[in-house]
N, C-alpha and C positions, 0 to 999 in steps of 0.2 A: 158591562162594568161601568158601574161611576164614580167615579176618581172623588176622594174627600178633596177641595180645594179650596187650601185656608184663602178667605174672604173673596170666594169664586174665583180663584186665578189659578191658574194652571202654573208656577215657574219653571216645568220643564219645558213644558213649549216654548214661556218666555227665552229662556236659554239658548235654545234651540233657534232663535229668531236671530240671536246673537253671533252662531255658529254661521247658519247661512249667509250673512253678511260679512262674517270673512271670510268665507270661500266663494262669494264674491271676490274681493279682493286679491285671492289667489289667482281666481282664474284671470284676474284683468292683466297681473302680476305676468303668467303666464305668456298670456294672448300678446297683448298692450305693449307687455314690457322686453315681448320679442324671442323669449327663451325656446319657444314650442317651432318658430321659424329659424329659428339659426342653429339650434342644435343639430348634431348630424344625426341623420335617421339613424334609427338601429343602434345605436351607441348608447350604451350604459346610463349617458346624460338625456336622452332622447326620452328612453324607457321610462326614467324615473319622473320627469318632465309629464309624461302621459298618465301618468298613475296619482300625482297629483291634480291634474287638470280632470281625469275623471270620477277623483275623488269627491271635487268642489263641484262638480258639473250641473249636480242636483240643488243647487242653491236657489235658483230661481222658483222651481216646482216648490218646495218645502214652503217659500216665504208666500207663497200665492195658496195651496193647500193649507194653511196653517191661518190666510185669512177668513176660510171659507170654515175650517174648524172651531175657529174662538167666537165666529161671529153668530155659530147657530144656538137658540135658545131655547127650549121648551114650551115658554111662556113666549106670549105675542111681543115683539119689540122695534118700537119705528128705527129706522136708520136715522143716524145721527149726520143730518147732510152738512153739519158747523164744524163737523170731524175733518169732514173735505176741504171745509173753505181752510181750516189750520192746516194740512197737510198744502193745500196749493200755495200759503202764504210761506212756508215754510221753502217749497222749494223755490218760490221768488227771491227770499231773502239769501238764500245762499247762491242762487246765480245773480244777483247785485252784489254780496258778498266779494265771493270770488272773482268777477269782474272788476271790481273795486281792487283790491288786493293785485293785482298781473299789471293791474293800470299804474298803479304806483312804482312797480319794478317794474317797466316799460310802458313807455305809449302807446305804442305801433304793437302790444296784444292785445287790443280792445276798441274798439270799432261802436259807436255810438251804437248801429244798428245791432251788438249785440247786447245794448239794457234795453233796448227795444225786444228783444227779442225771448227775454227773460223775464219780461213780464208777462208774458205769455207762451207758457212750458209745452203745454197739449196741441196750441195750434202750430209751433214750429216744429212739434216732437223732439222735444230738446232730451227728455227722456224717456224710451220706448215704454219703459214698465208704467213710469205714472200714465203716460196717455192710455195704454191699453185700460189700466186700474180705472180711472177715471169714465170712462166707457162702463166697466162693470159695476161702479158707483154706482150710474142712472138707472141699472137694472135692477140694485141689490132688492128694492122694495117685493120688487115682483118673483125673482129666487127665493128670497126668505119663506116668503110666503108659501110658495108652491112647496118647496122642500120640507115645511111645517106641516101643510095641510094632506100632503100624501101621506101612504100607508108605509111602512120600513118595507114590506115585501117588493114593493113598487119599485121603492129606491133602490135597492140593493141590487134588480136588474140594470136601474137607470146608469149604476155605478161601473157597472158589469158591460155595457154596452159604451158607457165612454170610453172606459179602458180599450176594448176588441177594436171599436169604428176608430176611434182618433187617436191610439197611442200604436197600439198592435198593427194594423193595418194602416192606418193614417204613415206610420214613419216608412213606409215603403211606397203604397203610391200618395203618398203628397196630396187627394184628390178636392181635401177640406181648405185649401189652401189655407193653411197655419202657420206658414214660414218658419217652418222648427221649434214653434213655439214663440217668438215673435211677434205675440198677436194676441189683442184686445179677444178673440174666441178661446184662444187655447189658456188664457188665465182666469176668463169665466167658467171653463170648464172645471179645472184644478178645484176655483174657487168651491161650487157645487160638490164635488169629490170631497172635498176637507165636511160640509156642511153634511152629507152622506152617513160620512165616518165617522160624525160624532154623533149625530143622531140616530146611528141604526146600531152604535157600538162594533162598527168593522174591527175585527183584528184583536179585540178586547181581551179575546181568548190566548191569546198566543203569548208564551212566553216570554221573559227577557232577551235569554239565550238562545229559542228560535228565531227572532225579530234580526237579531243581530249576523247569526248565521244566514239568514235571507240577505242581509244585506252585502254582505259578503261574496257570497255568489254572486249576486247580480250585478255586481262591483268587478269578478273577476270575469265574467262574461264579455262584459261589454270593455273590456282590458287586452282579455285574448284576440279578441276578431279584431280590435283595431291599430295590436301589434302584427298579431301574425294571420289576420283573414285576408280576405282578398276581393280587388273589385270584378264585378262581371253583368252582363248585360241579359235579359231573360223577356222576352215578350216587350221590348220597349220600355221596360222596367231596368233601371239603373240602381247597382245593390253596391257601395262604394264598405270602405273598411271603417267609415266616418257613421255608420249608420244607426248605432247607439249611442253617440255622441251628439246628441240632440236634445234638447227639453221633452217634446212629444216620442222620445224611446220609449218604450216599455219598460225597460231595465233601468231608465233613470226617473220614469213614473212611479216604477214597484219601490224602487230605494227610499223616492223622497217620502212616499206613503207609510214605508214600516220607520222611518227615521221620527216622524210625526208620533204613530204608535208606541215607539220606544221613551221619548219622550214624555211622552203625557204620561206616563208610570214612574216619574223619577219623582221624588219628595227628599226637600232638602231641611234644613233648622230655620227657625225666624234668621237668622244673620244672612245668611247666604241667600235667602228670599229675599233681603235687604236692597244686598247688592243685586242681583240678576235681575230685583226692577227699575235697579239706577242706570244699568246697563241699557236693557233692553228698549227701555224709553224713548232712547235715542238710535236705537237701530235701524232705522228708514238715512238718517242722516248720512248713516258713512254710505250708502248708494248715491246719495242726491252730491255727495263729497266727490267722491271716487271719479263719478261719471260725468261732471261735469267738463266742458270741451277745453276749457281750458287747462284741469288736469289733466284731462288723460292725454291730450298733445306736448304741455309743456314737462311734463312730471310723471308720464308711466309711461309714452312711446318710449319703446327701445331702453327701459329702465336697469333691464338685466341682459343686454346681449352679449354684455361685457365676459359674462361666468358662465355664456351656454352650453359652454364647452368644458369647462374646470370639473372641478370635485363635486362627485354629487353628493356628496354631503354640504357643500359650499351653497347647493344651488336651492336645497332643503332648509338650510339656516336661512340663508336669504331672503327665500321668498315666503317663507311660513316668520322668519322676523319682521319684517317690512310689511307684511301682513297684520300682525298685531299690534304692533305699532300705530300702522294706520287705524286700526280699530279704536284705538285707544284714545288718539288723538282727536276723531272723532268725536266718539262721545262724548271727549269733557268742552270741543269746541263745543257740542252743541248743547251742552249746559249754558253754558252762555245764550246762546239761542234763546234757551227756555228761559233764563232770567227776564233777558229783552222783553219777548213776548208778554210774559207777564206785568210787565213794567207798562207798556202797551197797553193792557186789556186786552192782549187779542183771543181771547175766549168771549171775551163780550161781545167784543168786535163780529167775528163768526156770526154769532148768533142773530146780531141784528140784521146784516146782511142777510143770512136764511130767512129770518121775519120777513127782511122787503121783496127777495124772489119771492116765496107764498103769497104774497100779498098780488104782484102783478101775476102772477099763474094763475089764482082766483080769477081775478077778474079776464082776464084770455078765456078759460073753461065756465065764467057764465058763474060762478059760486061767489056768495056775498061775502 
């Protein structure tokens, strides 16, 4: 199946890119903000706490799957490496930003060494996603490629076998070291899977309402074992109740794979295509927002300890409000972003820089 997609753009996906990034924010909401540790086990507030947390869980796969689906094309297409240099200036500007901003409401939370250290995002790992990303930047030339010039039969085992080796197997013995996903391999891979699926039309077949009952299930699987399963040890093999609860699960590979599918079949009016690309534009931002050190220490630790215990409906409005919020808030900061930038040239900018890398790569590899 191929999707009619007013002026090539997919807006469910785009939407979808949207979604994931607040379930980012759930889960940090979560994590960060202390709810999933201080709740008491087994308690009403516990339960529901987990049902969110592994609702949002599949955020990360989707937005890595979803790069590897928009980016595959029929037609031969170089990588746009000015795309990277905007995306690394982007996350500079917002870790000066926010350094700037904590510096004014205190001295003593910013430490010269850290604009040092924001000026270079990948070599401090200031953010796990772009460093991994940026790793599979310098590859994209050579996936595009292969994933183009293979046969769809080819792939569709190759697709078949990431799943089995590194999500199925992989989340048990750990042997690919992938760190639960965590790692510049495991969103190469995802990446590949997205490029896969669009190009061999995975899942094309399937209905709305199967798509969604699949997700369902695999939602309440990986719900049940890690309320009521249990840990146990089997040949030096460690099988904990946390064991779908990971990026490389299976169960939150399958989710983010038919959530992608579902999406890409949703067609909305020019208005609402409006908005979901004003939206989505800015969707990298509320991650590069959120996760920056100085939010999440001064502004999401311990954000919600206060209600981990109260009404779950309290802890539901809370955290899925504070959620949107922050999404929201995001993207119109980073409208501003984007004014700047343009004010800047940094489009031009990008590009000239990519001119002068090529330039000394030429000459290193002997090319005039």
């Amino acid at each position: 199946m191929k999707d009619k997609i007013i002026n090539n753009r997919n807006y469910g996906i785009d939407i979808l890119r949207v979604i994931s990034m607040l379930f980012v924010i759930v889960l940090h909401s979560l994590g960060h903000g202390g709810i999933l540790k201080t709740a008491i086990v087994n308690s009403p507030q516990y339960k529901v706490a987990w049902i969110m947390e592994i609702i949002a869980y599949c955020a990360v796969d989707i937005f890595a799957i979803i790069s590897g689906y928009v980016a595959y094309t029929d037609k031969e297409k170089d990588v746009k490496y000015s795309n990277y240099i905007k995306l690394w200036l982007e996350v500079v500007f917002y870790g000066l930003l926010i350094n700037i901003i904590f510096n004014l409401i205190n001295i003593n939370f910013v430490h010269i060494t850290d604009y040092i250290k924001v000026l270079f995002p990948v070599s401090y790992e200031l953010y796990w996603y772009f460093t991994a990303y940026t790793g599979l930047f310098i590859l994209m030339p050579i996936i595009n490629k292969g994933i183009r010039n293979l046969d769809n039969n080819m792939l569709k085992k190759v697709f078949v076998i990431i799943f089995v080796f590194f999500s199925l197997l992989g989340v048990v013995f750990e042997n690919f070291e992938l760190y639960r996903g965590y790692s510049f391999i495991w969103i190469t891979l995802l990446y590949i899977l997205g490029m896969i699926m669009k190009k061999c039309n995975i899942g094309s077949n399937l209905s709305k309402s199967k798509i969604i009952i699949g997700i369902v299930l695999l939602y309440l699987t990986t719900y049940l074992y890690r309320i009521y399963g249990f840990d146990y040890k089997v040949l030096n093999i460690e099988i904990t109740k946390s064991l779908f609860v990971s990026y490389i699960s299976p169960t939150m590979v399958g989710v983010s794979i038919l959530y992608v599918l579902l999406f890409s079949k949703f067609k909305f009016n020019e208005k609402i295509n409006k908005v979901i690309a004003f939206l989505a534009s800015s969707s990298f931002a509320i991650y590069i927002i959120n996760e920056h050190k100085l939010v999440k220490k001064l502004i999401m630790t311990n954000l919600f300890v206060g209600i981990a215990n109260d009404s779950i409906f309290k802890i539901i409005f809370y955290v899925i409000g504070f959620s949107i919020i922050f999404v929201i808030l995001s993207i119109l900061i980073d409208k501003f972003r984007i004014f700047i930038f343009k004010i800047c040239k940094i489009n031009e900018l990008s590009e000239k820089i990519v001119n002068y890398i090529n330039k000394c790569l030429n000459k290193v590899v002997g090319e005039d």
